[in-house]
N, C-alpha and C positions, 0 to 999 in steps of 0.2 A: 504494500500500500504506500501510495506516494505521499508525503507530508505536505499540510496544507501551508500556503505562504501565511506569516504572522500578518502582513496588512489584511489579506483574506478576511483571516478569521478576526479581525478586529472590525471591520469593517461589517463581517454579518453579527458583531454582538453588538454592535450599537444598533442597527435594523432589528434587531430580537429588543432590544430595550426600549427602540423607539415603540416597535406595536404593541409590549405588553402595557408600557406608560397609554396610548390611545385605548387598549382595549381594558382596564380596571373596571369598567365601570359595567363590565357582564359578569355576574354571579354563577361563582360556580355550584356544583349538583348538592342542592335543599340551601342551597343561599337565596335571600332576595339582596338584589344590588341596591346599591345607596343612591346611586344616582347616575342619567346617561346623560353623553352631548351626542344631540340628534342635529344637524343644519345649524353648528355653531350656537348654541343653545344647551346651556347644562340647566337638567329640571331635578331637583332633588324629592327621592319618591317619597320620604317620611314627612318633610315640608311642606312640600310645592313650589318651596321658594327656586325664581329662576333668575339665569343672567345671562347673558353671552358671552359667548369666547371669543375673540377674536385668535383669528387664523394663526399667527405668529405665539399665543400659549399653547399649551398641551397638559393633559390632565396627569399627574405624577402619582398621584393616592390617595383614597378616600379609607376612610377609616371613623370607629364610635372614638368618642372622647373620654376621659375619668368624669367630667360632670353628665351623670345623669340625663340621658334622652338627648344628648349634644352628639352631632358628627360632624366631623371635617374631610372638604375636599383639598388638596393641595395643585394649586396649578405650577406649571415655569415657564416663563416665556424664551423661547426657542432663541432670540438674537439676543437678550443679557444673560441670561441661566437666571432671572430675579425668579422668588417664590412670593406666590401670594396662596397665602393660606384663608378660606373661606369657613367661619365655624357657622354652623346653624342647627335650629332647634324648635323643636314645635313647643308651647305653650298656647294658653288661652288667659289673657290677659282682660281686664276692665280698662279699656280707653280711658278712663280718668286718670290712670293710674300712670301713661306711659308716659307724662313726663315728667314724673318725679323719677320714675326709671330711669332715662337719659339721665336725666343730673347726677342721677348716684351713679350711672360707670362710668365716669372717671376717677371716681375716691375710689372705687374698687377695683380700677385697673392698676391704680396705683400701689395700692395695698400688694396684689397679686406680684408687681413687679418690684417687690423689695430689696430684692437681688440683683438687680441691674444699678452698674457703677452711675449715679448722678442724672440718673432716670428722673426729668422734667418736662410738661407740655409748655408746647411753646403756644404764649399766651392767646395769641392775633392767629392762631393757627384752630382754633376749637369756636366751631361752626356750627348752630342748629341751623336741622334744614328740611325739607323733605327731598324725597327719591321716590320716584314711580306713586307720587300721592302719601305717601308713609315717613312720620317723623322720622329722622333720621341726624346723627351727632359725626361728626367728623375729627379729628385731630392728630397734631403729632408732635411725637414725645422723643426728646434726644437723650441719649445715652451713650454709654463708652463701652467697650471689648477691649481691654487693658486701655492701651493708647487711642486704640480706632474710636474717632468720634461715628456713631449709627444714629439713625432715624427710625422707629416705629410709627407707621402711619395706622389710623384706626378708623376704622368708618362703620357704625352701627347704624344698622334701620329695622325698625319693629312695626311688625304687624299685627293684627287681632290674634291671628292662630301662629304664630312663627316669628322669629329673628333673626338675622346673620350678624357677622361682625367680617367684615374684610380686614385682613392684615397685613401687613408687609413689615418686615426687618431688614434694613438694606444700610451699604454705608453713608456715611450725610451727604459726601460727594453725589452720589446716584439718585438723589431724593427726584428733582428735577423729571428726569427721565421714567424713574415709576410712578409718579404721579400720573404722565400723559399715558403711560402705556397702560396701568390699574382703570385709568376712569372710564370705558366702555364697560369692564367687567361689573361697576359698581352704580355705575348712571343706568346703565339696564335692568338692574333687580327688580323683581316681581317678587313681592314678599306679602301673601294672605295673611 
C-alpha cells in the first residue's frame, strides 16, 4: 500500500472538520437536535428563537449549559476564526417584569465575571433597545488575559416564552470588526 502524501491527508481532515462543524446540528439515533441552519437561518427547536447566518460563519457546536433549561450554539466566522457564542433559553416570563430583568444582568454578569483581571463596562457602550420588536440591552465590558487588553460584547433580548444572550470574547484590537461582522446575527433575532 502506497502512503498517502501529508498535505493529502491534511487537506481531507480539515474537509472532515469542515462538514462535521456544518452538519452538528443533525441528531444522532434517539437524539433530538438542538437546532438547524436551513437557507442561512438557524431556528432553535426548544426556543424558537431564530437569527441568520450569514455565509462567511459556520456553526462549531451546540450543546445544554450547567444552568438549567439553557443551551448554546457556538458559531466562527470563517475569515477571523472570531466565536460568537449564542446562549438561549425558554422561560415564560410576566412583561412587567422584563425590565427590571434587563437592569439586573449587568450586576449579575458582573458578579459571574469575578475572575476576569479588571472586568469593567464601558459606560456610553450599555444601550437599551429593542431587536425584532423585543427589549433588548447591549454592552461591552473590557478586561485583561494577563497583558492582553479583550472586549466582551453582550447583547441580551427577551421575549415572552425565550431569551438569548449573544457573546463575543475577542481582543480590544478586533472589537471594530466583530461588531460589523456579529450585527446580522443579532439584528435578525426572532425571539417568542
Amino acid at each position: 500500500m502506497k502512503p498517502v502524501p501529508i498535505v493529502l491527508t491534511v487537506a481531507l481532515i480539515a474537509v472532515a472538520a469542515q462538514l462535521a462543524a456544518q452538519t452538528l446540528h443533525e441528531a444522532g439515533p434517539g437524539e433530538k437536535s438542538l437546532g438547524t441552519i436551513e437557507n442561512g437561518v438557524y431556528h432553535h427547536n426548544l426556543t424558537g428563537i431564530e437569527f441568520s447566518v450569514p455565509g462567511d460563519w459556520v456553526m462549531v457546536s451546540q450543546s445544554s449549559t450547567s444552568t438549567p433549561g439553557a443551551q448554546v450554539v457556538k458559531l466562527r466566522n470563517t475569515s477571523t476564526s472570531q466565536i460568537a457564542t449564542i446562549w438561549m433559553k425558554r422561560r415564560d416570563a410576566d412583561p412587567t417584569e422584563t425590565e427590571a430583568l434587563m437592569k439586573a444582568r449587568l450586576d449579575d454578569k458582573l458578579i459571574q465575571r469575578n475572575n476576569f483581571q479588571n472586568y469593567k463596562y464601558r459606560e456610553e457602550s450599555v444601550q437599551y433597545t429593542t431587536i425584532g420588536g423585543r427589549p433588548a440591552l447591549s454592552a461591552i465590558a473590557d478586561y485583561k488575559t494577563g497583558e492582553r487588553p479583550m472586549v466582551e460584547c453582550l447583547t441580551w433580548v427577551d421575549g415572552d416564552k425565550s431569551r438569548v444572550v449573544f457573546v463575543g470574547r475577542i481582543p480590544a484590537s478586533e472589537l471594530a470588526g466583530f461588531e460589523t461582522s456579529v450585527a446580522p446575527l443579532i439584528q435578525s433575532a426572532i425571539v417568542p
